[in-house]
C-alpha positions as CSV (number, residue, x, y, z in Angstrom):
1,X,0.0,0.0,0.0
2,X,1.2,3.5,-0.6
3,X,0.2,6.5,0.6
4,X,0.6,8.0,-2.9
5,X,-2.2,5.9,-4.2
6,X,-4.5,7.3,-0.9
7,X,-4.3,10.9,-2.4
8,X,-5.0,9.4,-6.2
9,X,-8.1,7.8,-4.7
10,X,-9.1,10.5,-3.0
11,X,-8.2,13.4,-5.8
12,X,-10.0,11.2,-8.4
13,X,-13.2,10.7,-6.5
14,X,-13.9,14.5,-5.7
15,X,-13.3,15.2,-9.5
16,X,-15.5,12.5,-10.4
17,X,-18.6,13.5,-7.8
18,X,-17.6,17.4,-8.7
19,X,-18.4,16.4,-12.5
20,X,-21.1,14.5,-12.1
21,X,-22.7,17.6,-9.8
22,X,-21.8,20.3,-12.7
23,X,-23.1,18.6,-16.0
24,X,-25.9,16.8,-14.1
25,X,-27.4,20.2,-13.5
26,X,-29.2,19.3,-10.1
27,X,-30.2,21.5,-7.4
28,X,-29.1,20.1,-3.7
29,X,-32.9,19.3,-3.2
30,X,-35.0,17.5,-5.9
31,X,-33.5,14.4,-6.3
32,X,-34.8,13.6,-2.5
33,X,-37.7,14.9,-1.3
34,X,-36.7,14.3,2.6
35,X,-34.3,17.2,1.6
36,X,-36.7,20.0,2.5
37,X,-37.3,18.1,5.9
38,X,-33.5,18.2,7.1
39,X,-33.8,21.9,6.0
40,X,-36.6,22.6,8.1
41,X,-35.6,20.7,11.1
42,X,-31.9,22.1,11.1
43,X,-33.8,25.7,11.0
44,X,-35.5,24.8,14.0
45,X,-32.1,24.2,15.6
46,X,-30.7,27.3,15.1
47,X,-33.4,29.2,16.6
48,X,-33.5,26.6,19.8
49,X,-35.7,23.9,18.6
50,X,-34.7,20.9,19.4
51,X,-38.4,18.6,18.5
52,X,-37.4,16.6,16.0
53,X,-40.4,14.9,16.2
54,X,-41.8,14.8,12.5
55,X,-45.0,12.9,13.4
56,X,-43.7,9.5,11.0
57,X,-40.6,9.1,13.7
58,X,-38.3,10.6,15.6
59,X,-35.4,12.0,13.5
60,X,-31.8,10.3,14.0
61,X,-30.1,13.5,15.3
62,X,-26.6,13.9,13.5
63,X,-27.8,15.0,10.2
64,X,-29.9,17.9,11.4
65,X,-27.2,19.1,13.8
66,X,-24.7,18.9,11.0
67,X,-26.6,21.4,8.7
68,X,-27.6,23.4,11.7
69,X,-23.6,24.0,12.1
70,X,-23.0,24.6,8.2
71,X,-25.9,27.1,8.6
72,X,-24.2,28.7,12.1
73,X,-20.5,29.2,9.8
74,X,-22.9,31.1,7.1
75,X,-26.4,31.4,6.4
76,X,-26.0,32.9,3.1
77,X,-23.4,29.7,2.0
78,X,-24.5,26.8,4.0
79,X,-25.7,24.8,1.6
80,X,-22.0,25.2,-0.5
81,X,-20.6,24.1,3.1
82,X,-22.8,21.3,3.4
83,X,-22.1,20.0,0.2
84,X,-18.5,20.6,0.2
85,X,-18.6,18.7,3.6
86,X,-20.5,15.6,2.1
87,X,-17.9,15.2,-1.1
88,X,-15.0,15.3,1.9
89,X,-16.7,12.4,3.3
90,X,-16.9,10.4,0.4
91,X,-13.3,11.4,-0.9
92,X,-12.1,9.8,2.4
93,X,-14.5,6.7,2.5
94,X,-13.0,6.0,-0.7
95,X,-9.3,5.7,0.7
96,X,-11.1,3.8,3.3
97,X,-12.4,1.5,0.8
98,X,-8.8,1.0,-0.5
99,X,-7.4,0.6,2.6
100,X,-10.2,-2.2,3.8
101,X,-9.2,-3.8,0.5
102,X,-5.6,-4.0,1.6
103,X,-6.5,-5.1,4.3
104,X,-8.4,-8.1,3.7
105,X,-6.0,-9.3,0.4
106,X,-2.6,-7.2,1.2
107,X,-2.6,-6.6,-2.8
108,X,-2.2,-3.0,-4.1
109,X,-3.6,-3.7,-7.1
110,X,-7.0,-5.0,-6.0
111,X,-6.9,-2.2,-3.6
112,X,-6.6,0.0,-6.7
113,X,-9.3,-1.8,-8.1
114,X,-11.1,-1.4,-5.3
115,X,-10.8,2.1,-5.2
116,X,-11.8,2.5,-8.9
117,X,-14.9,0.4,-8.7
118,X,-16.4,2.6,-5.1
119,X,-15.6,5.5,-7.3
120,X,-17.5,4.9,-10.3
121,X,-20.5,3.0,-9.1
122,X,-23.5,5.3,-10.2
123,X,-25.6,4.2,-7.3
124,X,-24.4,6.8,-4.8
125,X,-23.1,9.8,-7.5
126,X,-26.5,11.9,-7.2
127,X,-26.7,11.0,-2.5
128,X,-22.8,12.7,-2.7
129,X,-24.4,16.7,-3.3
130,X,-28.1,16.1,-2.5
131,X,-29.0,17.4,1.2
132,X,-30.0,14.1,2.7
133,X,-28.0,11.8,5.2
134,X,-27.6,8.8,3.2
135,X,-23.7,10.5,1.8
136,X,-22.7,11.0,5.8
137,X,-24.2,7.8,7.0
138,X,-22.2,6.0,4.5
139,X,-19.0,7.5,5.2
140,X,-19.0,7.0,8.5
141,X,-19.8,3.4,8.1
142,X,-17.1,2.6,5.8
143,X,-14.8,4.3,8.4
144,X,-16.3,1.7,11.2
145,X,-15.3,-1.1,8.8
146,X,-12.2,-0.2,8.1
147,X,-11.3,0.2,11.5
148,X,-13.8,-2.9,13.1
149,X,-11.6,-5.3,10.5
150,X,-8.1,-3.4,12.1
151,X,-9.7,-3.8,15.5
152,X,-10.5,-7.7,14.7
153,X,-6.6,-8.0,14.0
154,X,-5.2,-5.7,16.7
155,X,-7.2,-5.8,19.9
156,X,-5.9,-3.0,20.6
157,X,-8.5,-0.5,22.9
158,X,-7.5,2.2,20.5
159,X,-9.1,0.4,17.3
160,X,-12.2,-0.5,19.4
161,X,-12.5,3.3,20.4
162,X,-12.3,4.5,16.9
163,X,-14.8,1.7,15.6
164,X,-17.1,2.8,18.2
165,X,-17.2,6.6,17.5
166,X,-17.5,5.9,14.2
167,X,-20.5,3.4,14.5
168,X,-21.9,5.9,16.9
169,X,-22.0,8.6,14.1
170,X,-23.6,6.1,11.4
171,X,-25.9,5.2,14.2
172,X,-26.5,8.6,14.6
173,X,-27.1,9.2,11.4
174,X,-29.4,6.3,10.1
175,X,-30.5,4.1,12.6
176,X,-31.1,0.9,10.7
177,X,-27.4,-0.5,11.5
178,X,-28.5,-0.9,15.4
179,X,-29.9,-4.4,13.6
180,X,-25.9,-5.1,13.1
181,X,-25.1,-4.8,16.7
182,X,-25.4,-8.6,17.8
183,X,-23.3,-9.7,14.9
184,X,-20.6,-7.1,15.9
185,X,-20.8,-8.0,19.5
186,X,-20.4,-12.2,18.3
187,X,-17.9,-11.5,15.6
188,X,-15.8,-9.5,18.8
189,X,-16.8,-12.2,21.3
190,X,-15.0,-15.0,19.0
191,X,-11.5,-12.5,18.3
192,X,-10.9,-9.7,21.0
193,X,-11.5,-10.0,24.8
194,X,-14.1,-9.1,27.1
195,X,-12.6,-5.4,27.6
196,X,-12.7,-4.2,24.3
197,X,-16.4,-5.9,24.0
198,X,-17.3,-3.4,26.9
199,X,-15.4,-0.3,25.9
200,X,-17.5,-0.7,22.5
201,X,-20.8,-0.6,24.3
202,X,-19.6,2.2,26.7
203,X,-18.4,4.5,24.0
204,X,-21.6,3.6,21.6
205,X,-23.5,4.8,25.1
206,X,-21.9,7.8,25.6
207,X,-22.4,8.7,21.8
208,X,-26.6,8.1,22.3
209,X,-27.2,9.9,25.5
210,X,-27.3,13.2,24.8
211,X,-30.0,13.3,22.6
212,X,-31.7,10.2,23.9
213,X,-32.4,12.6,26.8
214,X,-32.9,15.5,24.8
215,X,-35.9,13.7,23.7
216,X,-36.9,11.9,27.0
217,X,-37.3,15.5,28.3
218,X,-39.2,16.6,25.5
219,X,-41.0,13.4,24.2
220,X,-40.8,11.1,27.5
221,X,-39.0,8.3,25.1
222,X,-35.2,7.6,25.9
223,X,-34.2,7.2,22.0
224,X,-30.7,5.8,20.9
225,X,-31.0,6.9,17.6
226,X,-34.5,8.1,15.6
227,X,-37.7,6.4,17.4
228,X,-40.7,5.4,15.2
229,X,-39.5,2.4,13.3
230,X,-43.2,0.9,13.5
231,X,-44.4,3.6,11.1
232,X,-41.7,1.6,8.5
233,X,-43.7,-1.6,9.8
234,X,-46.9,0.1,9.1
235,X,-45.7,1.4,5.5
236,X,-44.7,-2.3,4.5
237,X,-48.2,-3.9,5.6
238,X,-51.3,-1.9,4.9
239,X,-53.8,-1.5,2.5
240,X,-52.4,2.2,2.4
241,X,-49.5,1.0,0.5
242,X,-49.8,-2.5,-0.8
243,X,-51.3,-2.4,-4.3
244,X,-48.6,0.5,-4.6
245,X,-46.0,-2.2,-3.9
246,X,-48.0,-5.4,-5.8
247,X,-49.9,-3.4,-8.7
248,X,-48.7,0.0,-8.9
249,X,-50.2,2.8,-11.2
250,X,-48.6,3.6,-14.1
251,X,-48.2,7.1,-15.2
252,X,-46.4,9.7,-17.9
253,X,-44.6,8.7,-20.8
254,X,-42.0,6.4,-19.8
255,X,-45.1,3.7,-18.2
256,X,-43.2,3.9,-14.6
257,X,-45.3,3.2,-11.6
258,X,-46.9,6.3,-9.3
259,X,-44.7,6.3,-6.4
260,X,-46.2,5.1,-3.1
261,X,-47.2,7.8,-0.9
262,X,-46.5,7.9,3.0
263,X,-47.8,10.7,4.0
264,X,-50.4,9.1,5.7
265,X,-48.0,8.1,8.3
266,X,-46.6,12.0,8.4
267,X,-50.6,13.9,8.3
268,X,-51.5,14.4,12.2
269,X,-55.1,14.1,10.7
270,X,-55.3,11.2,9.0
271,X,-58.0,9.1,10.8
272,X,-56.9,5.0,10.8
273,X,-60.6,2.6,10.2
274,X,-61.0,1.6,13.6
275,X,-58.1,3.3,15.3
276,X,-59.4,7.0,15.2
277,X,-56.0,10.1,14.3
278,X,-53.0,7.6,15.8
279,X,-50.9,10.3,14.6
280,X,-52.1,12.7,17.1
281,X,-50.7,10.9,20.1
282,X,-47.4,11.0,21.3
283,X,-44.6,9.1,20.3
284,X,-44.8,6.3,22.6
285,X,-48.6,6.2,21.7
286,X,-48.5,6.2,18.2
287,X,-45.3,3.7,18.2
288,X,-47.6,1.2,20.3
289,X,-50.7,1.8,18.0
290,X,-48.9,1.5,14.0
291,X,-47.2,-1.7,15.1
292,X,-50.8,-3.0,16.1
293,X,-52.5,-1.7,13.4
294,X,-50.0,-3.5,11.2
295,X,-49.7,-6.8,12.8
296,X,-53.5,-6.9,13.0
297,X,-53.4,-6.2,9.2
298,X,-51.6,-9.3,8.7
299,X,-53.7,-11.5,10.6
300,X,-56.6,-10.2,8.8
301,X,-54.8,-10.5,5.5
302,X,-52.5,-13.6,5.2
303,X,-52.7,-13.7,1.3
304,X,-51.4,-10.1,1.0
305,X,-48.8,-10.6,3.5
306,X,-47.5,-13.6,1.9
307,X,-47.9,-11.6,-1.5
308,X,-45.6,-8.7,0.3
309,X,-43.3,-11.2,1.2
310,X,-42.6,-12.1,-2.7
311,X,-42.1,-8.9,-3.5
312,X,-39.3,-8.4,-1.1
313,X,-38.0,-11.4,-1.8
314,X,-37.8,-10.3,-5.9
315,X,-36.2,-7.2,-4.7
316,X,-33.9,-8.7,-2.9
317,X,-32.7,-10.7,-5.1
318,X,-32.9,-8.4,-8.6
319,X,-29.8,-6.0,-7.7
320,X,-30.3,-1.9,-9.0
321,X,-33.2,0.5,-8.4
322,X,-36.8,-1.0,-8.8
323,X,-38.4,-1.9,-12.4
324,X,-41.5,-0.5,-11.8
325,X,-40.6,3.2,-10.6
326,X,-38.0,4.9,-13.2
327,X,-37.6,4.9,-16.6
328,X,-36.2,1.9,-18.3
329,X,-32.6,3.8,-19.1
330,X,-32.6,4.8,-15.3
331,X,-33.3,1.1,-14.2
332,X,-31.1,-0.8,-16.9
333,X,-28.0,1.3,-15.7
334,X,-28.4,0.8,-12.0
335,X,-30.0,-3.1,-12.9
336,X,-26.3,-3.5,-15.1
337,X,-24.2,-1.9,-12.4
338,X,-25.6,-3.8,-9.6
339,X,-24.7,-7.3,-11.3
340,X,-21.5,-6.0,-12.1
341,X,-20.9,-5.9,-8.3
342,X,-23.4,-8.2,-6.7
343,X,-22.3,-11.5,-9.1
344,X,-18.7,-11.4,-9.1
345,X,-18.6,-11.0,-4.5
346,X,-21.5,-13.5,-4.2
347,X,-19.2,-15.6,-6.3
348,X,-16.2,-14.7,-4.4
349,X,-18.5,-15.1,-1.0
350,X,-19.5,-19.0,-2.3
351,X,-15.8,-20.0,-3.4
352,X,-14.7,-19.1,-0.4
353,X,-17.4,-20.3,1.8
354,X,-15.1,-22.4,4.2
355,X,-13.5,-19.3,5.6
356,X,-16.9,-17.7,5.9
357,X,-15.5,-16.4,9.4
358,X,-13.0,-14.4,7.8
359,X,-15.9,-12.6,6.1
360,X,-18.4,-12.9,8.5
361,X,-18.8,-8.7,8.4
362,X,-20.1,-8.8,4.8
363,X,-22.2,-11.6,5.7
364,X,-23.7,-9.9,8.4
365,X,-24.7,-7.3,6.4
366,X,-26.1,-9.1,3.7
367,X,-28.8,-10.8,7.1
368,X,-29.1,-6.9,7.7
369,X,-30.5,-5.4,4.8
370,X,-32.3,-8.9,4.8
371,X,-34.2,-8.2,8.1
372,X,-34.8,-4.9,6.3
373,X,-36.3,-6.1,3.3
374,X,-38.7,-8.8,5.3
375,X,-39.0,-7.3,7.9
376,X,-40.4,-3.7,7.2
377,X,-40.2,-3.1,3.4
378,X,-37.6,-3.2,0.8
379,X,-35.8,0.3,1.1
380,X,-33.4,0.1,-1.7
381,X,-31.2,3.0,-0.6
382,X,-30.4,0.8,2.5
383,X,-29.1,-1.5,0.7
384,X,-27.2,1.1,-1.3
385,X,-25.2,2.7,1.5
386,X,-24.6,0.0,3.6
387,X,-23.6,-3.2,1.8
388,X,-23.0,-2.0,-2.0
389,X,-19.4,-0.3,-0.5
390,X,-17.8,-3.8,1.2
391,X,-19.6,-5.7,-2.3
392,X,-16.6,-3.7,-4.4
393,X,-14.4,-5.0,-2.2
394,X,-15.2,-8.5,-2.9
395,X,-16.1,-8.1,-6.3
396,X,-12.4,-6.4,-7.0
397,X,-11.0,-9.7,-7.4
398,X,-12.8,-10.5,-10.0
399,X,-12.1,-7.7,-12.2
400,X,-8.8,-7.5,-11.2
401,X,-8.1,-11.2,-12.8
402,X,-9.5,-9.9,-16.3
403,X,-6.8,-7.1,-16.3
404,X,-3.9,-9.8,-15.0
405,X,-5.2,-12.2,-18.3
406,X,-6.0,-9.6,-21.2
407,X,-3.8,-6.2,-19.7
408,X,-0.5,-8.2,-17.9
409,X,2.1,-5.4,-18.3
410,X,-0.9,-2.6,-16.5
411,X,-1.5,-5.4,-13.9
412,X,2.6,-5.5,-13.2
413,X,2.7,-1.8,-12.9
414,X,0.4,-2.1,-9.9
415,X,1.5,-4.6,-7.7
């Protein structure tokens, strides 16, 4: 590994996400409508508003905070900080992303692979400038991986610190990867001691409380990251949303399906058959009442559920955005790209299945966005930010192999 290649990396993947920003011609908000909402609730911030209750959940805090402080530096530029802050992120997750690859293979020239493939996957270009927390939340992920693996190695309390804090700050951020906790805690159980196993918890703690209290004072719920996950429940098993998901309405031009609406879960008005305005209660309350309104929904209707069940299970499977909501160019490139990457690690992941313990992070994330998908509903942008990064890893070999056979004199110039 050379530190040259680090500032390559990272030099190449801010000109490519810089690029891709200029000639796509986006604004910072339309590609993501919860864009608008992590305006709004950084706002409130600033003036002293700390709710950030948004009826559908409990917002995970970092996000908000982290615009709040770009609008603190300069209300007239905050959005240039913000971005400018997101494509710093990425730049360094992508010598992460190098450096996990040397890690795992202690080859340059997959890590340069590596490198290549994070930086050119389409999947994440238009998250890197658009005001959301998807480009953050995956950053600091891919820094807990890199230094979870060195921590696996080490056992030194100084890689289980830096793991920590950065897990806190994807935890923070997106809350879903609190469902990757008791594979962490068993992967550490079987490598590092006791210690370390504690000092992770302690520091993931410390990292929560704040807030968590912030909104047991306001709300009277202890949260460690958002709160509300039974409104995701409710989204993925009602009649609200399921011929959305099963038979969706096709509209404009290009015959892609409406896309499902879940504002019912956000409208303080809406009145639930049965249940009366859930959404007017508190948190606790309304928590309590959308996970019984959707398990009730499934014992009234096993043959949807099952039907629900398929769906995710398609999804799951089929790599790339869905079929049935963007345009057939849209879906063919990210459908392409996502075999590209999903087919040569799954590969990779089956040849090498007797050292599966070696691997046993990748596999736990592939359960995770799993529990996702079956769980609640299939949220592809999950899957996105939180597997797709350690999939190039594994699918570098792959590629790197073609350019040994057909391009041997490039291959010797990188190892």
């Amino acid at each position: 590994m050379r530190r040259s290649d680090c500032f390559y990396v990272f030099f190449l993947c801010l000109l490519v996400r810089v690029l891709f920003k200029v000639i796509s011609g986006y604004d910072n908000f339309e590609l993501f409508g919860d864009s608008y909402r992590y305006d709004n609730l950084s706002q409130q911030i600033v003036g002293g508003n700390y709710n950030l209750d948004i009826i559908a959940y409990i917002s995970a805090p970092l996000y908000p905070y982290t615009l709040a402080l770009c609008k603190w530096i300069s209300i007239g530029h905050w959005q240039e900080i913000a971005v400018g802050f997101q494509f710093l992120l990425i730049g360094l997750s992508s010598v992460c992303i190098y450096k996990i690859a040397y890690l795992l293979f202690q080859k340059r020239a997959l890590s340069l692979m590596t490198g290549l493939i994070y930086i050119f996957y389409p999947l994440t270009l238009w998250y890197n400038f658009t005001l959301t927390q998807e480009t953050s939340f995956q950053a600091y992920f891919i820094f807990f991986i890199y230094f979870f693996l060195v921590h696996l190695r080490s056992d030194r309390s100084r890689d289980t610190i830096l793991a920590s804090c950065f897990f806190s700050l994807a935890l923070l951020t997106k809350s879903h990867v609190i469902i990757l906790i008791p594979f962490l805690l068993w992967m550490m159980y079987k490598t590092t001691s006791p210690k370390n196993i504690l000092l992770f918890l302690i520091c993931v703690f410390v990292f929560v409380l704040p807030h968590g209290l912030v909104n047991k004072r306001i709300h009277n719920v202890f949260t460690i990251s958002s709160h509300g996950n039974a409104s995701l429940f409710l989204l993925g098993h009602s009649d609200e949303t399921y011929s959305c998901f099963t038979n969706p309405e096709r509209v404009g031009d290009n015959n892609v399906a409406r896309i499902c609406d879940p504002s019912f879960v956000f409208d303080k008005e809406y009145v639930f058959a049965g249940y009366g305005k859930v959404n007017a209660g508190s948190p606790r309350i309304r928590n309590e009442m959308r996970l019984k309104i959707a398990l009730n929904w499934i014992v009234d209707n096993p043959k949807k559920f099952f039907a629900l069940k398929f769906f995710a299970l398609k999804r799951y499977l089929l790599p790339g955005l869905d079929w049935q909501y963007y345009s057939r160019p849209v879906w063919l490139i990210s459908f392409v790209s996502g075999l590209l990457l999903y087919l040569p690690a799954y590969v990779f992941l089956w040849v090498h299945r007797r050292q599966w313990k070696k691997h046993a992070l990748l596999l736990s994330l592939i359960v995770t966005i799993a529990i996702i998908f079956f769980v609640f509903f299939p949220i592809n942008r999950f899957r996105v930010i939180t597997l797709e990064p350690l999939l190039a890893v594994y699918a570098a070999p792959f590629y790197l192999s073609i350019i040994k056979k057909w391009f041997p004199r490039l291959y010797s110039e990188t190892t």
